[in-house]
Every structure is written in structure tokens, then in C-alpha cells.
C-alpha positions in Angstrom: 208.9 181.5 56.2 211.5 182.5 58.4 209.5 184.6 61.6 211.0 187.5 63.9 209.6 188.0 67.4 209.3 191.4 68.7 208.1 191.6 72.4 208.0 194.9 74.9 207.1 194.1 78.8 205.5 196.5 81.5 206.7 195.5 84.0 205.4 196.7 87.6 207.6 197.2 90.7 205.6 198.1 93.8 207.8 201.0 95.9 209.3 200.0 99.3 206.9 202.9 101.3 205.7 202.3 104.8 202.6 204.1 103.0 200.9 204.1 100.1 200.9 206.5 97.3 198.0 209.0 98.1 197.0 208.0 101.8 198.9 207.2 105.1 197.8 203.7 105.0 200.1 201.1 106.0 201.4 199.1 102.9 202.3 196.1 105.4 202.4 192.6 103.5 200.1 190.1 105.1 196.9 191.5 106.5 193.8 190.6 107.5 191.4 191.3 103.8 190.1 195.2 104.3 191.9 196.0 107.4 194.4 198.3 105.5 192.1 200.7 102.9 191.2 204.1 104.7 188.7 206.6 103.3 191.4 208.2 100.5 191.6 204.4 99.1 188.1 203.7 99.0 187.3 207.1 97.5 185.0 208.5 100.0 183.1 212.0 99.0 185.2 214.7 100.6 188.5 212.8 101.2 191.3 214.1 98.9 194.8 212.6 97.9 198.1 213.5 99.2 201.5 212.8 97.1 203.5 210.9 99.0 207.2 212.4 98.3 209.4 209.2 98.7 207.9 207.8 95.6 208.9 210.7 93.8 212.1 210.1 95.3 212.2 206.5 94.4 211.6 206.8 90.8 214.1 209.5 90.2 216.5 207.6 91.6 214.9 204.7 88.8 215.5 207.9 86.4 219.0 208.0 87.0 220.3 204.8 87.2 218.9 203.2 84.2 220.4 206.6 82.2 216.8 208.2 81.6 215.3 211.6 81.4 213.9 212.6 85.2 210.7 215.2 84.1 211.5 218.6 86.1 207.0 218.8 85.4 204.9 215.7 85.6 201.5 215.1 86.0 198.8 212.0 87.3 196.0 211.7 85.7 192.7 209.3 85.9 192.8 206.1 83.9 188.4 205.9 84.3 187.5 202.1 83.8 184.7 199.8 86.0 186.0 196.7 88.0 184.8 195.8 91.4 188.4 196.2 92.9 188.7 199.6 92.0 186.7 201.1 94.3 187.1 205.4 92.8 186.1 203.7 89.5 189.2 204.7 88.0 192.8 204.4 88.7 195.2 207.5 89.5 198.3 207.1 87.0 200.4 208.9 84.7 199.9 209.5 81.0 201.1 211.7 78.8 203.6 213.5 81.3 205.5 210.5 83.1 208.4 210.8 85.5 210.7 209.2 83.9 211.3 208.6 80.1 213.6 207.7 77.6 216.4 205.2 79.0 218.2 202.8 78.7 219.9 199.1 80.1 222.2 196.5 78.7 221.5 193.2 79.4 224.2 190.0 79.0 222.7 187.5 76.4 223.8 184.4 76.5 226.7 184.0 74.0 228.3 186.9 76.3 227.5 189.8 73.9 225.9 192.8 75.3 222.7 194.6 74.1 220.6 197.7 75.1 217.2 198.0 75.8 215.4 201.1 75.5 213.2 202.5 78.4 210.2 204.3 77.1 208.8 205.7 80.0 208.3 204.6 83.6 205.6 206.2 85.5 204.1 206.2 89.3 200.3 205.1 89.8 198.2 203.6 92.4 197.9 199.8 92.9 194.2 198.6 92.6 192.8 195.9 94.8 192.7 192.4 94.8 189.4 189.9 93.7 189.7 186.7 95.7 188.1 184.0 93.9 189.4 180.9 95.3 187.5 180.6 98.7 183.9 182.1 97.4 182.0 179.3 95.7 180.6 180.7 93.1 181.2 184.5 94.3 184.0 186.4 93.9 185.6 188.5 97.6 187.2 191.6 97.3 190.0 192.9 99.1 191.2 196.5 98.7 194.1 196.6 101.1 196.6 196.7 98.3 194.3 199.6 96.9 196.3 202.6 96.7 200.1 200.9 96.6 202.6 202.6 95.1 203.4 201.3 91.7 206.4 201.9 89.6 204.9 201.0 85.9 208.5 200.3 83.5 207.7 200.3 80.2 210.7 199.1 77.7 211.1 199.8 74.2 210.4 196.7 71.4 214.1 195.6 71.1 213.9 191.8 72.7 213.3 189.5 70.4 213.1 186.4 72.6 212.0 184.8 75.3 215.7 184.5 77.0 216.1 187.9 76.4 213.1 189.2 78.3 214.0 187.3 81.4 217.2 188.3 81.0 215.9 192.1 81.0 213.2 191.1 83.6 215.6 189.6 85.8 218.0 192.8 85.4 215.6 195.0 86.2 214.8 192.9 89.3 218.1 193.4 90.8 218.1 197.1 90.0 215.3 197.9 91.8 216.7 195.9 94.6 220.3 197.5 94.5 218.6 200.9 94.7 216.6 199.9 97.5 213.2 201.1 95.8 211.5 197.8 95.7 211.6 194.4 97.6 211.2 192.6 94.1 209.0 189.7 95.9 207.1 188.3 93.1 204.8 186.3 95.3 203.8 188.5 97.1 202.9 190.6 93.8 205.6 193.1 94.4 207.1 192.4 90.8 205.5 191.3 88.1 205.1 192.2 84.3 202.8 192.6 80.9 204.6 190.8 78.1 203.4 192.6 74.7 204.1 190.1 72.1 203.8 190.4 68.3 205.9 188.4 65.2 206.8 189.9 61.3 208.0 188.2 58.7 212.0 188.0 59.3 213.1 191.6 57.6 209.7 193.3 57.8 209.9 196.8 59.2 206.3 197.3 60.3 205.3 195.5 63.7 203.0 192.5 64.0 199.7 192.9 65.8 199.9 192.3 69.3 198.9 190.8 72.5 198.9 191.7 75.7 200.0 188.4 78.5 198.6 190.0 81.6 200.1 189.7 85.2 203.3 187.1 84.9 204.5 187.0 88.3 208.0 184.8 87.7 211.0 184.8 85.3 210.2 181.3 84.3 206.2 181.6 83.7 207.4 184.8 81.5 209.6 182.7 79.7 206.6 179.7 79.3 204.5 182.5 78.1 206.2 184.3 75.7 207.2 181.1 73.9 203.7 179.6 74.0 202.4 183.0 72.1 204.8 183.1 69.8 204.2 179.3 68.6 200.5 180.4 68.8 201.0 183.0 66.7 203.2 181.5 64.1 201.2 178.9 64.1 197.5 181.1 62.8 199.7 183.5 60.7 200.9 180.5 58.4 197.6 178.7 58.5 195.7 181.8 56.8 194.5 182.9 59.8 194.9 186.5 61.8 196.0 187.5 65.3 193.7 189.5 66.6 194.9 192.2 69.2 194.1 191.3 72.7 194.9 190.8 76.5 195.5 186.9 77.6 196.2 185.5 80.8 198.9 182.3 81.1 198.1 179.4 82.5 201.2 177.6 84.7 199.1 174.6 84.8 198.7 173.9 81.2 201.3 176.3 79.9 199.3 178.0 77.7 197.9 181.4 77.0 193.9 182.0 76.6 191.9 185.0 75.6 191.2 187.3 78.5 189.3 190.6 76.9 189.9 193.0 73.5 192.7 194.7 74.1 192.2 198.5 75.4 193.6 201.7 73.8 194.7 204.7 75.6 191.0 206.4 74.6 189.2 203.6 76.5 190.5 204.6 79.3 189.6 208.5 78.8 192.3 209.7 80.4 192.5 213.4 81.4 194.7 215.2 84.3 193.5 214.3 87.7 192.2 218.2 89.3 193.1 217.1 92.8 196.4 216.7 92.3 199.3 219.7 91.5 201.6 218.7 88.8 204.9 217.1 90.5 208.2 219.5 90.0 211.4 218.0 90.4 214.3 220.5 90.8 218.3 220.0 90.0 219.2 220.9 93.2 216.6 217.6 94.3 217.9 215.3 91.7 221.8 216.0 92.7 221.1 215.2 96.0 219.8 211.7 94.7 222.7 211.3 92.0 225.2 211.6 95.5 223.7 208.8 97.3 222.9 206.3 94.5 225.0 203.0 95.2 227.3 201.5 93.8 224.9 199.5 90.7 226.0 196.2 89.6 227.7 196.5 86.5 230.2 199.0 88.0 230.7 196.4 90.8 231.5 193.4 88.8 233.9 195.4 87.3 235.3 196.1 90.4 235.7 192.7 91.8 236.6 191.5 89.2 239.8 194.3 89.3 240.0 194.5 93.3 239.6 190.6 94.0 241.2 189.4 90.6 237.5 187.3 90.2 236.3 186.0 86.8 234.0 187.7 84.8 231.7 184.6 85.6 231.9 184.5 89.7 231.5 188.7 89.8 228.2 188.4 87.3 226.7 185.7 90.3 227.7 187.7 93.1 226.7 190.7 91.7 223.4 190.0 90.9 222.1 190.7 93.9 222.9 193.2 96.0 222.8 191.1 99.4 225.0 188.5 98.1 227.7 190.8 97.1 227.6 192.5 100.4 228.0 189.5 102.1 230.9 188.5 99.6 232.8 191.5 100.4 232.5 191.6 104.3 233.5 188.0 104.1 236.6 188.5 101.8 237.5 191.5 104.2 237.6 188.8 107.2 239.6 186.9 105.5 242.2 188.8 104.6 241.4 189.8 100.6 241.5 186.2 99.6 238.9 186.7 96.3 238.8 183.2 94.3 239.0 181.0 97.3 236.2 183.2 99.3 234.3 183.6 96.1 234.0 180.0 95.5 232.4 179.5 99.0 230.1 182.2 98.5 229.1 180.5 95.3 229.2 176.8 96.6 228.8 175.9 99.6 227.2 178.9 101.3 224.7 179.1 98.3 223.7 175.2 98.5 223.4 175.4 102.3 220.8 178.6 101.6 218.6 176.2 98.8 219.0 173.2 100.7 217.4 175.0 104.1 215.0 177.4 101.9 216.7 180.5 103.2 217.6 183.7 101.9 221.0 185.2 102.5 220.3 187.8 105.4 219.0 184.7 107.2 222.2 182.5 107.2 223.2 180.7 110.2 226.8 181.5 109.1 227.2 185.6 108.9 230.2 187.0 106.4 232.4 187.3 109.7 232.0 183.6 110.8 232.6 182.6 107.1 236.1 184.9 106.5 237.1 183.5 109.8 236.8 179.9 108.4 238.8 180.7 105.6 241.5 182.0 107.2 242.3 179.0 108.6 242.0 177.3 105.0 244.6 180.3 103.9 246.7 179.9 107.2 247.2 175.7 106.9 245.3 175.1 110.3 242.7 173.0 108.0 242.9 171.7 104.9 239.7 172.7 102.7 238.0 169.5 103.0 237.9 168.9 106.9 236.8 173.1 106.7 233.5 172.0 104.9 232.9 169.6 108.2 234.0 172.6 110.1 231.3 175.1 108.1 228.1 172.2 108.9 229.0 172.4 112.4 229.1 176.2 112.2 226.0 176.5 110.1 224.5 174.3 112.8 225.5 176.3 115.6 227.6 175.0 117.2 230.2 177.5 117.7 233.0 179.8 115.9 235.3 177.9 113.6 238.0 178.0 115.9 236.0 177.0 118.6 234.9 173.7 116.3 238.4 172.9 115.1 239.8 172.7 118.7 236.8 170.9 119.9 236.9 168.5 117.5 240.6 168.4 117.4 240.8 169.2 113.1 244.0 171.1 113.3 246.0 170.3 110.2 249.1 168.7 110.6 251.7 170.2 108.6 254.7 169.5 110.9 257.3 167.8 107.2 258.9 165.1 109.9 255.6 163.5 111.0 254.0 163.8 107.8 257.2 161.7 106.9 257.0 159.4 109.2 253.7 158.8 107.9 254.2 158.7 104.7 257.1 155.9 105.1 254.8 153.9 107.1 252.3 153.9 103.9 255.3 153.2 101.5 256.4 150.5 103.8 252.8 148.1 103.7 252.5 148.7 99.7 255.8 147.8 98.3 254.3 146.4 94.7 252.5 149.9 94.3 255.8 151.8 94.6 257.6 149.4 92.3 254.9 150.6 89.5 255.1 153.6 90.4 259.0 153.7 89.8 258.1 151.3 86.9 256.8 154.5 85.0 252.9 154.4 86.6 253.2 157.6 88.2 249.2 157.9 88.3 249.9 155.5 91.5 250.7 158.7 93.5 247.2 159.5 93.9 246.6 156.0 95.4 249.7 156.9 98.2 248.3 160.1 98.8 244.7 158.6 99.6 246.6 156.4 101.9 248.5 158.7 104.2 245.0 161.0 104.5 243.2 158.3 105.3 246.3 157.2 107.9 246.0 160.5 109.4 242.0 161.1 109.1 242.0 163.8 106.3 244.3 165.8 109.0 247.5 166.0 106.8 247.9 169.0 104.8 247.5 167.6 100.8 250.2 170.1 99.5 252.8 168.7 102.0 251.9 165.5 101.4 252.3 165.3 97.5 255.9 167.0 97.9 257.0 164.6 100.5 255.5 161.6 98.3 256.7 162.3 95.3 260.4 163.4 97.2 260.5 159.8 98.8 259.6 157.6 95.7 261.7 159.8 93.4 264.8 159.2 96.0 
């Protein structure tokens, strides 16, 4: 039997506050355990919450950018269930009134078609806290500090139908919320991370599978491990005779496997009704017109726009553009040097982006700022280098050890492109191989790599390459 997948992810995107949703505690990454949960997070008798208004702010501008319906009236109410991390004993969220609902994104599979994915809903709620297993022998530590985050909760629509395809949706989403500046997106320190609802039917079967729930995937590849161990798992117990039963799992990196966490919940476990110390949240047009005026520039519309301005490939905008750092670095470099796209986009690409994996860094922390780099390739535009003595040039640079000019005077790397020494050269070489330019007038005119190898490594990589193969090939056709 031929099997179709059908999977839907949650995923959840804490919000870039300096607070957290309903107190003024500090939402600072990194703290000592317990040293950030004031009275309003722990639940105290007599404390009461206070809506933070950036959030709202935040997801509208979520709303808008992924084509969805911003709620003028929505409402929190209390999802009631008992874990020790959850200190009120239930967790302030939204339910049948969410923010933001019914939207949209297209994603890029990989055969280059495009396909949409529906947003159900995405809703604001409170973070609970964190159990700390790991250094308790046989107890478990709580820490509530990231009790009371702000939480973005995206729910898609069941349109992926693979494992590829949720990363690729994951990883879109990932770079929106960075673009919009909503979210730092670092999945380890738990700022992104996702449900993965997975179900399969019989290929052509309307009615959904039944499904289960992988809780808490906190990478793109662990999602993708996940999803496609389920699905086997499922496959596998549906043609044995057997029945999935509905239910939340947790995956396991180590063994790449999914195992049985709990039954899974429905919405009347949780007993939700509206939270009575909170107003319902009204969003006006005037508010969400102020927000559609400073939204930036998203990435699709800027891969077009590369691609148009810079005369890039589809291929080198889609990398640049994915994140939102890179491509401002690509286009304050491309601005130093003088508009020149393909050759500043391929150092972006390669040897900027290698030098970042090989040291562990992320782009805001190069040694080599956009300036530095558009300066270095306007001496690769201008013939003062050639490109291979620049990449000597850019290690020295990314070592600190001064501007690219200062480097290429220092180390005395100016090109030479003057046509009468180059000649001279270039004579010498013809000179001390006279069987090699017999072949090469013999009809082996592959030989002129081997002269050209032999007046750079005569002039120690300083002649410039283009000059070089005219003159060659002007002197052994003469």
C-alpha cells in the first residue's frame, strides 16, 4: 500500500522583550536558576498581571507579514494543568480568540517548485519553567526563570507532507521571525523550537490518520530525524494489523528514535476558560498601519531584488537572503565596492562564510566588517591584485593585521599588469621550454595552461592572469 504523510508543527518563538509577558522581569538568557521569577511569575495571592504591549506589537507584525488576519478583539485565557514548573498551576494563553489567524507562507521545495502553507492561528502565551534533571540524582530541580516568557505559539495548517518540507517551513519561519526582528531564533537556548503533529492515510484517503504529538524538537535536523522515524513507526503498525494510538512522544538524538511520553491531551483537558484578570486585547487600524509602515523589507521581496539590482542568481540571492544579517552585510559590502554583485556575492558565500564555520562565528562577529571586505574587492575589480593573492590578502585581514591596502603594500602584492614586463617575462618562460612551444604550435594548445603556470610562478602569482593569457597566446601564435 502506497502511504501519504500528513504532518502540522507548533512551532514556538520566544519574543525578543527585555521583559516578560505579564511581569517586569528581566528575560535575560543565562541566569543564575530562580534569580529572575518575581511574585507575578510565581503566582503570589494578591499579585496581578500586566500585558506587556510590545508582544502585541510583535505578533501583529507576525500577522502581517505572513498575510494573516490581525484580531481587532482577542482574549488569554487559562490553560489549568499540574506540573511542578508551572508554579500558578495553569498556563496563561490564548484559545478560542487568538491574535493572529488564518495565513499563509510559501516555502521553496526542493525541485524549485513553490508551495503554500496555511497558518491556522498563532497566539501569545506565557513560557513555563524549566525541570532540571541532569545534576539531581535521583530528584528533579526546578527553575522558573523562564516562567512567564513571552511565547509566540505558530500553528500551521496540515499541508507538509514530508519531512523536507517541514524543515523547509521550519527553517522559513526561522528567518522571518529574525528579519522582523521579533525573535532571536536561538534554538539552544530554547528560543525556537517546535511540536511536530504527525499522522499517515492511505495514499488518496480524505480523512486524516490518527496522530501524534513529537514534543519539544529544538533543531531543523532532529525535526527532520523525528518526523521520518514516526512515520516508519507508523507505517510500519498500520500494515502489521496494529493501531496508532493518539499521543505525545519525545525524540531521542541519541538513538533517533521517538518513545511514548503521555496520552495525548484535548482542548477540554485543559478546561480552558477566559482568564478574569486580564481585559480582552483591542488592536486598532490606525495601530496596525503604523506597523504595516515600518515592516522591513522580508526576504522573498529581497531576493527578488538582488537578484534585479545586482544581476545575482536565483541561487546566491536564496543564501544571502536567508538571513537577514547576511544580506545586510552583502549589501554594505557590494556598496564599498562599487556595485560589483557576482564577484562580491561569491565572497560572501565562499570565503567569508568558511572563515565564519571554520572560527565558530556568526556574522556580526567577523573580523572582516562589509567595509574592509568591499575595499578588498575593489582592488580585485581595479587590477591592483589578482583574486588569488586577494584570498592571502583577506587571512591577513581577517587576522588583523591591517586594511587591505595597508597588507598589499606591506607585503608588496601589487599586481603587475605593466604589457612590456609581463612580456619580458613571458619570453624568458618561452625561451627555457622550447619543446613545449613546438607542441603547442604542433596543435596541443592545452600546453598554454602549462606557460601560464610558468610565468605566475616566475613572477610569484603577481602577474595579472588575464594579461598574461593574451600575451601568451599573442607570442606563440606570432
Amino acid at each position: 500500500m502506497e502511504w501519504e504523510t500528513v504532518i502540522g508543527l507548533e512551532i514556538h518563538t520566544q519574543l525578543a522583550t527585555k521583559s516578560k509577558i505579564f511581569s517586569g522581569a528581566s528575560t535575560t538568557y543565562g541566569a543564575e536558576p530562580n534569580t529572575q521569577a518575581c511574585a507575578v511569575d510565581l503566582g503570589l495571592p494578591g499579585v496581578l498581571p500586566v500585558l506587556n504591549a510590545e508582544v502585541v506589537r510583535m505578533a501583529a507584525m507576525f500577522g502581517l507579514a505572513t498575510h494573516s488576519t490581525v484580531a481587532p478583539r482577542s482574549v488569554f485565557a487559562r490553560k489549568n494543568y499540574f506540573y511542578p514548573d508551572l508554579p500558578k498551576g495553569y498556563q496563561i494563553s490564548q484559545f478560542e480568540l487568538p491574535i493572529v489567524h488564518h495565513g499563509y507562507l510559501d516555502i521553496e521545495l526542493e525541485d524549485g517548485r513553490s508551495k503554500r502553507i496555511g497558518i491556522t492561528r498563532a497566539h501569545l502565551e506565557e513560557d513555563a519553567g524549566k525541570s532540571l534533571h541532569e545534576a539531581y540524582l535521583g530528584k528533579t530541580g526546578i527553575d522558573l526563570n523562564r516562567a512567564g516568557t513571552p511565547l509566540l505559539e505558530i500553528v500551521s495548517e496540515p499541508d507538509i507532507r514530508s519531512a523536507r518540507e517541514a524543515v523547509a517551513y521550519m527553517k522559513k519561519i526561522h528567518s522571518l521571525v529574525r528579519y522582523l526582528g521579533i525573535s532571536d531564533g536561538n534554538m539552544q537556548e530554547g528560543s525556537f523550537r517546535c511540536d511536530a503533529n504527525v499522522s499517515v492515510r492511505p495514499k488518496g484517503q480524505q480523512a486524516f490518520g490518527t496522530r501524534t504529538e513529537i514534543k519539544n524538537i529544538n533543531s531543523f535536523r532532529f525535526v527532520e530525524q523525528a518526523i521520518n522515524y514516526e512515520v516508519e513507526r507508523q507505517i510500519l503498525l498500520l500494515e502489521g494489523g496494529g493501531t496508532v494510538v493518539q499521543e505525545t512522544r519525545l525524540f531521542d538524538p541519541d538513538k533517533h528514535e521517538t518513545r511514548s511520553m503521555r496520552s495525548k491531551e484535548e482542548a477540554n483537558d485543559y478546561r480552558y476558560f477566559p482568564d478574569p484578570d486580564l481585559l480582552p486585547v483591542e488592536v486598532d487600524e490606525a495601530f496596525l498601519a503604523s506597523i504595516r509602515d515600518s515592516l522591513p523589507e522580508l526576504s522573498d521581496a529581497r531576493k527578488t531584488r538582488l537578484v534585479s539590482d545586482y544581476g545575482l542568481s536565483e541561487y546566491d540571492a536564496g543564501i544571502l537572503t536567508a538571513s537577514r544579517e547576511l544580506a545586510d552585510y552583502f549589501e554594505s559590502a557590494v556598496n564599498a565596492a562599487a556595485g560589483a554583485g557576482k564577484l562580491t556575492a561569491n565572497w560572501v558565500i565562499g570565503e567569508l562564510s568558511a572563515a565564519l564555520r571554520r572560527d565558530d562565528r556568526e556574522i556580526k562577529d567577523s573580523p572582516v566588517d562589509a567595509a574592509a571586505l568591499g575595499s578588498l574587492l575593489l582592488r580585485i575589480e581595479d587590477g591592483t591584485i589578482s583574486g588569488k593573492l586577494a584570498k592571502q590578502v583577506f587571512e591577513a585581514m581577517w587576522k588583523g593585521e591591517g586594511s587591505a591596502d595597508e597588507i598589499i603594500e606591506q607585503q608588496g602584492l601589487k599586481q603587475i599588469s605593466d604589457a612590456s614586463a609581463i612580456t619580458g617575462i613571458i619570453r624568458e618562460v618561452l625561451g627555457k621550454n622550447p619543446a613545449q612551444v613546438e607542441q603547442y604550435r604542433a596543435g596541443q594548445v592545452k600546453l598554454i595552461a602549462f606557460f601560464v603556470g610558468q610565468v605566475m610562478k616566475a613572477t610569484q602569482g603577481k602577474a595579472n592572469p588575464q594579461q598574461v593569457n593574451e600575451l601568451l597566446r599573442k607570442l606563440l601564435d606570432s
